[in-house]
C-alpha positions in Angstrom: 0.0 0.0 0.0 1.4 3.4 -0.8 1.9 5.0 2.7 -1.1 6.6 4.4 -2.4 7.3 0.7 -6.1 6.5 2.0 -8.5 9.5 2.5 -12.2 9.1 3.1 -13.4 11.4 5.8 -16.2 8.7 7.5 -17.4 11.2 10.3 -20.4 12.4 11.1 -20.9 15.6 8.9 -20.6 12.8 5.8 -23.6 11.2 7.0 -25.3 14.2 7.7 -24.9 15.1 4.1 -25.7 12.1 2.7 -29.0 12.5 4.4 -29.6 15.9 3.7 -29.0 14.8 -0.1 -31.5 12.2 0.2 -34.3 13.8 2.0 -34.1 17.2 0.4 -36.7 18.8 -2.4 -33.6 20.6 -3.7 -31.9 17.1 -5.0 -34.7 14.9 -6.7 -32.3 13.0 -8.1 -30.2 12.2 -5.1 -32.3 9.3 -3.6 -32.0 6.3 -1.4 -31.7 3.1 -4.3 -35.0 1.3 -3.8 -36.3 5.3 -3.5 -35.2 6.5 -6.5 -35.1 2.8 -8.6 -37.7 0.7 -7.3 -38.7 -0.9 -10.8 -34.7 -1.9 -10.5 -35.2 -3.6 -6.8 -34.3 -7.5 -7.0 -33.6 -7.1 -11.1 -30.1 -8.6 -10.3 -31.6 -12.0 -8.8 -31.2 -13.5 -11.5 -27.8 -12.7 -13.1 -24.6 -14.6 -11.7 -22.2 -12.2 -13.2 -22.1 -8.8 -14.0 -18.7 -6.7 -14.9 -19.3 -3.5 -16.4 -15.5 -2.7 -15.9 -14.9 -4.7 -19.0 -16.0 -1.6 -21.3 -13.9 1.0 -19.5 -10.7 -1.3 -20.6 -11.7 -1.0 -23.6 -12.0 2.6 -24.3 -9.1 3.7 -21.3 -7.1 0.7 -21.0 -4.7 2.2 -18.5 -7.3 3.4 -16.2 -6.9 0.9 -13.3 -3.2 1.2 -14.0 -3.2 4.6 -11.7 -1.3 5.3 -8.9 -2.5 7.5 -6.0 -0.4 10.2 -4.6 -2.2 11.9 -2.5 -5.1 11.5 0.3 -7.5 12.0 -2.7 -9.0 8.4 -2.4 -12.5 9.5 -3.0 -12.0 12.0 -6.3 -10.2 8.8 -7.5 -12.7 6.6 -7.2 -15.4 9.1 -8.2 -13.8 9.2 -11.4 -13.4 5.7 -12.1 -17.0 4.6 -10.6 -18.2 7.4 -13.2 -15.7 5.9 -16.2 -17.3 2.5 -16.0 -20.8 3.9 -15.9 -20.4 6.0 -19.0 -18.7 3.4 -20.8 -21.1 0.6 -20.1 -23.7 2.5 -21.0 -22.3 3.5 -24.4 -21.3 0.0 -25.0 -24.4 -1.9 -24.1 -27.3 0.7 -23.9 -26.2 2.7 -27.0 -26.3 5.6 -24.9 -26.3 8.8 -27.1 -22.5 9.4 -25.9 -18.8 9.3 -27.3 -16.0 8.0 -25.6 -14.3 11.0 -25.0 -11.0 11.3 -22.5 -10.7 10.2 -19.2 -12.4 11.7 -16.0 -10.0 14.4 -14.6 -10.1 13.7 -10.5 -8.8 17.2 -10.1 -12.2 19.0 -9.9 -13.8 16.0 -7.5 -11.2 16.7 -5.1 -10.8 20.2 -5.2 -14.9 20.6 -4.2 -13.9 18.6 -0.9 -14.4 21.8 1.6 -11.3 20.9 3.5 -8.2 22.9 4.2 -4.8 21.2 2.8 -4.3 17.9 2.1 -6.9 16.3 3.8 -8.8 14.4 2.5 -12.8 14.1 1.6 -16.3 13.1 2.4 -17.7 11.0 -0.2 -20.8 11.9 -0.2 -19.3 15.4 -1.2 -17.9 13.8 -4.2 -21.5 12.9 -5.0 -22.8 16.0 -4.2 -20.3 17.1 -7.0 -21.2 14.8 -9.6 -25.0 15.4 -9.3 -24.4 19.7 -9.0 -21.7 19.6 -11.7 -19.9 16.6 -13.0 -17.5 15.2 -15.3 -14.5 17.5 -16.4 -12.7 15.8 -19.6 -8.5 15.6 -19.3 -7.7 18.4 -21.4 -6.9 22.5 -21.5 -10.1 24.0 -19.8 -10.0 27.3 -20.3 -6.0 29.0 -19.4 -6.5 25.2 -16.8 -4.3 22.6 -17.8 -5.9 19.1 -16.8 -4.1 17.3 -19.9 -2.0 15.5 -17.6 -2.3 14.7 -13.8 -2.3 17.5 -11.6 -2.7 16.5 -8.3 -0.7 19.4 -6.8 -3.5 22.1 -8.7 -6.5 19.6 -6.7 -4.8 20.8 -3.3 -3.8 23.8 -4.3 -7.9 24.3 -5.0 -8.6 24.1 -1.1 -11.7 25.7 0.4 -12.4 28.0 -2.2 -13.4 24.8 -4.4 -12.4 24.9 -8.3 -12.2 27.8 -10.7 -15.6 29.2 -12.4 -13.8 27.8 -15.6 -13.9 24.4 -14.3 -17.5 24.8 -12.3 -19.0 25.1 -15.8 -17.3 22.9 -17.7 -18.2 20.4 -15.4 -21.9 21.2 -15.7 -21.7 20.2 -19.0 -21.6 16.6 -18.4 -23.2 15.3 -14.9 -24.1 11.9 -14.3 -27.8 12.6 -14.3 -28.4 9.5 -12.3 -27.1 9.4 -8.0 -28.4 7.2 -5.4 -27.4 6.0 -1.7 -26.9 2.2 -0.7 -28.3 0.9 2.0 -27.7 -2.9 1.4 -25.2 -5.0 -0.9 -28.3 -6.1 -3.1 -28.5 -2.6 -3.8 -25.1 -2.4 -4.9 -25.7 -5.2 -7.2 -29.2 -4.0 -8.8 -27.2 -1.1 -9.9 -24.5 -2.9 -11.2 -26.2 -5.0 -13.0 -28.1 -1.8 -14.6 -24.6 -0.5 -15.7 -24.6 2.3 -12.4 -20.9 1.7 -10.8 -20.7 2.3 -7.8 -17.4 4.0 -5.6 -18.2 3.1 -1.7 -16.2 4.8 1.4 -15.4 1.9 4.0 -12.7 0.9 6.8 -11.9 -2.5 5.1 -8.3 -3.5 4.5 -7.0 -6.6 2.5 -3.5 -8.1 1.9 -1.6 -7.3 -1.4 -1.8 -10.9 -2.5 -5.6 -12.5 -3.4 -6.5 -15.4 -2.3 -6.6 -18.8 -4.6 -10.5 -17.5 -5.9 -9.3 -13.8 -6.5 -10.7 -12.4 -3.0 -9.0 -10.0 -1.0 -8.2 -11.1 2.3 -9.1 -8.9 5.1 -6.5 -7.6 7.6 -7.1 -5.9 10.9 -5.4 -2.6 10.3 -8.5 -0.8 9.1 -8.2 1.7 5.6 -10.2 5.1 5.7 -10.6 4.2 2.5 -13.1 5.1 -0.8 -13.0 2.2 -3.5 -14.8 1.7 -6.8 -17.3 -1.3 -6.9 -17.2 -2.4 -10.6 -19.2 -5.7 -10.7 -20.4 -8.7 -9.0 -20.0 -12.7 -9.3 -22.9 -14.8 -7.2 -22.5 -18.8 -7.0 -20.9 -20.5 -4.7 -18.5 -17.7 -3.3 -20.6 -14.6 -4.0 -18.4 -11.4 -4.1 -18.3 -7.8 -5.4 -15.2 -6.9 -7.8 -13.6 -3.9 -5.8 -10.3 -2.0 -7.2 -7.6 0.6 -5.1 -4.0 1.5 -6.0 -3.0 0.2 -9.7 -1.7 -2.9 -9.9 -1.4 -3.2 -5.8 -3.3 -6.4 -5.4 -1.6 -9.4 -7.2 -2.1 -13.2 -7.0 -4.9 -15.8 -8.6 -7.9 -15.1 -10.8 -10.9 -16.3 -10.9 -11.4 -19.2 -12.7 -14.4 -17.6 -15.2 -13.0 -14.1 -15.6 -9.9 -11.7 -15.4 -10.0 -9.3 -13.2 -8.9 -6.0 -14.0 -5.5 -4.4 -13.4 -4.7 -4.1 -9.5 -8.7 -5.7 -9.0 -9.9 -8.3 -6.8 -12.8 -9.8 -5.7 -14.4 -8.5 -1.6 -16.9 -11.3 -0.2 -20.9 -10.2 -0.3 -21.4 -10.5 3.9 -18.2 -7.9 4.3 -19.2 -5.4 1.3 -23.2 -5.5 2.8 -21.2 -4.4 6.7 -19.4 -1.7 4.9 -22.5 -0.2 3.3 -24.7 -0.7 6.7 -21.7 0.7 8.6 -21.1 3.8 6.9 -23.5 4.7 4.7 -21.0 6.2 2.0 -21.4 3.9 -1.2 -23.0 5.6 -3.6 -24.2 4.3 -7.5 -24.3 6.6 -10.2 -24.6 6.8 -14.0 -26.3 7.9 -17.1 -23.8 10.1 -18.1 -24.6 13.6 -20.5 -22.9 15.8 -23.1 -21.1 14.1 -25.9 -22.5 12.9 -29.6 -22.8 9.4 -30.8 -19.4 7.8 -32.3 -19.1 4.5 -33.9 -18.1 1.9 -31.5 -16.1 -0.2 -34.1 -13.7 1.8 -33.6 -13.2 0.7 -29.9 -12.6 -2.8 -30.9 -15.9 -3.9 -30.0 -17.7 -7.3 -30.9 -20.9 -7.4 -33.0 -22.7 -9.0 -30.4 -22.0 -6.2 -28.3 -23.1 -4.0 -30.1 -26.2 -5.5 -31.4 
């Protein structure tokens, strides 16, 4: 693990504004799942494998090769919960959207509303994606977010992003937010093609175990991971990603896992969401035009 390179802020005032998110008139869009999805509730029953991360590899295929740097766990996993979303959607809904660039983490983190480097509440980073959202890596305005900046997200502070980056981000929300309250939750989204990025205390071992589980530790992370798709059968289990290609060892026998994935065990991923009340679906991304996904790599079948 990269030394004390964690950074979900798990107190109090997160929960308080995850409620406040959920029960206000001013967010009817931020809802509790089987609020806000209840044709959805029980729709993954049925499926015994979902992995929308598969489409994300396609268009970014050195996505989940990222390294963090900072205490910036949650922007990173805000971007990547909202890169799978957008690119399952395109890839299997036909979603009126082109692949285009990767999900600066910049803006997330800089909206956290803490001083220096310390971290963020991830329901913030929802509250950001829902008010504003997705900010492609490129020149914004006289911003450069071609390449990682990290430093400029810190630099950002309290005073939150730039104007120039505010409404660039409007441009492209993910129209679609809603709270977990149970692990069958986390999988009725998932298996709609809404990714999920959770806030937690878990902590695993580098090495999976022989089925391509993490295996807990005691130490305890503050920790915000993507949740990217779920397995059921006989070792039922949530596919869960942190620092590139940290985690190492077996794969499952039916599927690869993704660079630096592994799998987290249902009972322990239905705790964390209980516990904490930080993991958070979202999706059904806005703003670009329609591109032909042949040129992606993408099968036939896929594509319909």
């Amino acid at each position: 693990m990269p030394a004390g390179l964690t950074g979900a802020i798990l107190n109090e005032r997160n929960r308080e504004l995850a409620g406040f998110l959920c029960e206000s008139a001013n967010y009817p869009r931020v809802e509790r799942f089987k609020q806000a999805a209840p044709h959805l509730v029980g729709s993954s029953k049925a499926i015994e494998i979902a992995l929308p991360f598969q489409a994300l590899e396609k268009f970014d295929p050195t996505a989940f090769e990222y390294v963090q740097e900072t205490n910036n766990c949650v922007a990173i996993a805000g971007w990547l919960h909202s890169d799978v979303a957008r690119a399952a959607e395109i890839a299997i809904k036909h979603e009126p959207e082109e692949w285009y660039k990767r999900t600066a983490h910049e803006p997330i983190y800089g909206y956290r509303g803490e001083a220096a480097d310390e971290g963020m509440w991830p329901s913030l980073a929802s509250k950001w994606l829902h008010d504003f959202g997705m900010v492609p890596r490129e020149k914004i305005g006289s911003i450069d977010l071609s390449v990682d900046r990290t430093d400029l997200a810190i630099s950002w502070g309290r005073r939150g992003p730039p104007d120039e980056i505010k409404k660039a981000a409007k441009l492209h929300p993910l129209m679609y937010i809603a709270l977990c309250e149970d692990a069958e939750d986390l999988a009725d989204g998932l298996a709609n093609l809404y990714a999920s990025h959770s806030g937690g205390m878990d902590s695993f071992r580098q090495e999976r175990d022989k089925d391509g589980f993490g295996v807990p530790t005691n130490e305890g992370w503050s920790h915000d991971m993507p949740f990217m798709g779920f397995v059921r059968g006989r070792r039922p289990g949530f596919v869960c990603w942190t620092w590139g290609a940290w985690a190492q060892g077996s794969q499952p026998k039916d599927f690869r896992l993704c660079t630096g994935g592994f799998l987290v065990d249902w009972e322990r991923v239905d705790r964390r969401i209980k516990n904490h009340g930080s993991t958070w679906l979202g999706g059904n991304a806005k703003g670009w035009p329609a591109r032909d996904l042949t040129d992606f790599g993408f099968p036939l079948e896929v594509l319909g």
